[in-house]
N, C-alpha and C positions, 0 to 999 in steps of 0.2 A: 596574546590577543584573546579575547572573551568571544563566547559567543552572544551573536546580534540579535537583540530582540525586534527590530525591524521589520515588519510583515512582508515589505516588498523583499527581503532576503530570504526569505522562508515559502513564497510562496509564487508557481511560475507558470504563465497562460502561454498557448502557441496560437491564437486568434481571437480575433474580435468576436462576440457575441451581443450586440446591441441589446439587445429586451431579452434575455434568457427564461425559459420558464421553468429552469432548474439548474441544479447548480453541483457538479461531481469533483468533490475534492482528493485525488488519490496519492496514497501513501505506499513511496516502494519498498521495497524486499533487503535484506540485508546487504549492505554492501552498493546497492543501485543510486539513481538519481531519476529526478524528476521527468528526463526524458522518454526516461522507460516509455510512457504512458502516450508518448503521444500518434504512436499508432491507431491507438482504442480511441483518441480525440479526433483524427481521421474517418472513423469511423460510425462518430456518432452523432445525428443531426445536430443542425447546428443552432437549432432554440438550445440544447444544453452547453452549457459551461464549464469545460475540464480547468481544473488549477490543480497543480500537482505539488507535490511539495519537498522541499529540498533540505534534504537533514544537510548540516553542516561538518565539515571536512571532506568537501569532495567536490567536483567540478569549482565553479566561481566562487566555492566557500570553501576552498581545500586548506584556506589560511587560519581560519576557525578551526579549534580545540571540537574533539567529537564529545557526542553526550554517548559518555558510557552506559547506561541504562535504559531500559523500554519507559521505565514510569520518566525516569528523568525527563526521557526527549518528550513524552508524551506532553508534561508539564510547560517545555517550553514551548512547544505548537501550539498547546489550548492560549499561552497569554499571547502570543502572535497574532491568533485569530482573529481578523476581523467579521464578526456577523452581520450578515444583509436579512432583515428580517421579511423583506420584500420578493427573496429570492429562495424557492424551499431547496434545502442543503442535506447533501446525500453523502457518504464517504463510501471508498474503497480502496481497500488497501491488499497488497496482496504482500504472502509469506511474511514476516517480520513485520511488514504495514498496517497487514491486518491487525495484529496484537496494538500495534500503537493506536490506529482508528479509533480503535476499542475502547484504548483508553481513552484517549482524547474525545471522546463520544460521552463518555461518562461523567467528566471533570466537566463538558460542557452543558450536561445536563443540571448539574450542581448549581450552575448559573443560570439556569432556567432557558435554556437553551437548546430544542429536540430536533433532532434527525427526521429526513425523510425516508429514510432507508440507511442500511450499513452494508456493506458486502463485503463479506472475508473469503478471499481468493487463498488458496493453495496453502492454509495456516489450522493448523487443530485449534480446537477450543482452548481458550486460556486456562481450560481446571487441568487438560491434560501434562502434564509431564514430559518432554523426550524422552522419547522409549529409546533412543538408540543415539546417544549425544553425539555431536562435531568432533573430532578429534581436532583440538585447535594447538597443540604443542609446536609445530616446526611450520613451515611454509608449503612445504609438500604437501602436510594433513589437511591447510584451507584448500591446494589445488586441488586434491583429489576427491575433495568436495564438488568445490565448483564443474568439475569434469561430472560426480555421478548427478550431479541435479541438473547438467544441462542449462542454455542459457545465454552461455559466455562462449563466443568464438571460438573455437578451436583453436585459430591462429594468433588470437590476443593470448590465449593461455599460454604460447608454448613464445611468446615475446617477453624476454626478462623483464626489460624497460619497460612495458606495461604494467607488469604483472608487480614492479616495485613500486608503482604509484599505488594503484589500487587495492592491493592487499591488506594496506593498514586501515585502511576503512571497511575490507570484508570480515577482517578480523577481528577489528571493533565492534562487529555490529553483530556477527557472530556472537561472540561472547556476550553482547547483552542480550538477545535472544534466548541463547541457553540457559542465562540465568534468571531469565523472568517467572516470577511464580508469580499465580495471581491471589492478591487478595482480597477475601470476601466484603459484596457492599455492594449495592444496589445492580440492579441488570440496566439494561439501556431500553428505553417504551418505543424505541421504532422498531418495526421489520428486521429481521436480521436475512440476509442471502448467502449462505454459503455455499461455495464453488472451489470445484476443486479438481484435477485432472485423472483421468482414471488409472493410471501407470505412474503415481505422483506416491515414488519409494519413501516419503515424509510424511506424508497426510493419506489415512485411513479416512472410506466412509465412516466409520464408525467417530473417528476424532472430528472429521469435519460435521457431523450430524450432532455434535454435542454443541455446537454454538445456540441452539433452539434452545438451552438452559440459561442465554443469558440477553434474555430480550423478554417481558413481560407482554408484548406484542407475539405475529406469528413468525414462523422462519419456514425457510424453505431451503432446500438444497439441491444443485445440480451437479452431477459428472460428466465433464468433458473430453473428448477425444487428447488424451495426450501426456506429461509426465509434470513435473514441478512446474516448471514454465508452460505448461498448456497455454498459456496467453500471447506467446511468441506465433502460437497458429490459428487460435480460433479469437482473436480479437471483436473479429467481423459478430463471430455468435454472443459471446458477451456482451457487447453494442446492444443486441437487441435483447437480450433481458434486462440489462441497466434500463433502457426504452420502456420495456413493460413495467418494469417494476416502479420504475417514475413515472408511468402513464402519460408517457410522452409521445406521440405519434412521430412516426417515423419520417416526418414530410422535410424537403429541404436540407440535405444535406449535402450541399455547397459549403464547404469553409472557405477562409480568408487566411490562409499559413504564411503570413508574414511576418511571425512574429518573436516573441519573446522567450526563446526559451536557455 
């Protein structure tokens, strides 16, 4: 089986938003899926529109071949995209999401197509390097990953049958993580926001503060109470800088969680 160029396959709402006045497209972490996110959708009025997006080989697309590569997958999200030109469009992407945003941010510009903001949650800059690579040889080396970055259940990790569905997609995605270098060509003209957790043993202020190298606009950056996953506790505060930074007023935040995810 190939993977689907399909946008409705790629791309997944958990509520209604009648008239949005903006539009947050989030991309997850290595190994995750689009539900990740819908805490922070929870969270966050409901003029905005969360669509999150679902790399393939995992949940409802576990039958779909993975994209081994950061540019790869990057490439196949930007031609899945559908643009609302009526709706201003923001990404965030956290750990591995972010680097893809990134990209998909860039190829969408190419097409004459700009961001209202970007936000790179709990991910260094793309010039950065891993200073301290994944040990990805055996199955033990992704758990005891997964165990130091926090994140994943304690009780899913220590369940085989979980941990045999899942793996091959943390694996996958691991590895194309690691091995993304970026390279050089144009920065992205919106905002950049980078965010990152303050006990987050991956991401250095100093790696998260280099993202302001790749936006011709301004960037900003914030540390949050917490470790890799900072987002598992402070969603609520994220919410409201997403809000500010899209100049969204905080009113009405009633969802309709009936939905699609």
């Amino acid at each position: 089986m190939t993977i689907s160029a399909n946008p409705s396959h790629w791309f997944r709402t958990f509520g209604t938003t009648p008239d949005p006045a903006a539009r947050l497209v989030c991309f997850p972490h290595a190994g995750g899926s689009a539900t990740y996110f819908r805490p922070l959708w929870s969270a966050l009025p409901a003029s905005i529109q969360l669509e999150s997006v679902q790399y393939p080989g995992r949940q409802d697309r576990r039958n779909e071949p993975f994209a081994d590569t950061v540019t790869g997958l990057a490439g196949l999200i930007t031609n899945a995209f559908e643009w609302r030109d009526d709706v201003p469009t923001a990404f965030f992407g956290h750990s591995m999401g972010a680097t893809v945003a990134f990209e998909v941010a860039r190829r969408l510009e190419q097409r004459g197509r700009n961001l209202l903001v970007l936000f790179a949650s709990g991910r260094r800059a793309p010039t950065f390097s891993p200073s301290d690579p994944v040990r990805l040889d055996t199955d033990a080396d992704v758990l005891a990953e997964l165990r130091r970055l926090g994140g994943t259940d304690a009780a899913l990790l220590d369940d085989d049958d979980v941990m045999q569905m899942i793996l091959p997609a943390v694996r996958n995605d691991y590895q194309a993580a690691e091995a993304y270098r970026y390279q050089p060509g144009p920065s992205v003209s919106c905002p950049i926001v980078a965010l990152h957790g303050s006990d987050d043993c991956r991401v250095s202020s100093v790696e998260a503060d280099g993202w302001r190298n790749h936006t011709s606009d301004t960037s900003f950056r914030y540390e949050l109470n917490g470790g890799h996953f900072y987002l598992d506790t402070e969603y609520s505060a994220v919410a409201r800088l997403v809000e500010q930074h899209l100049g969204v007023t905080p009113e009405g935040h009633t969802r309709q969680s009936d939905v699609h995810a």
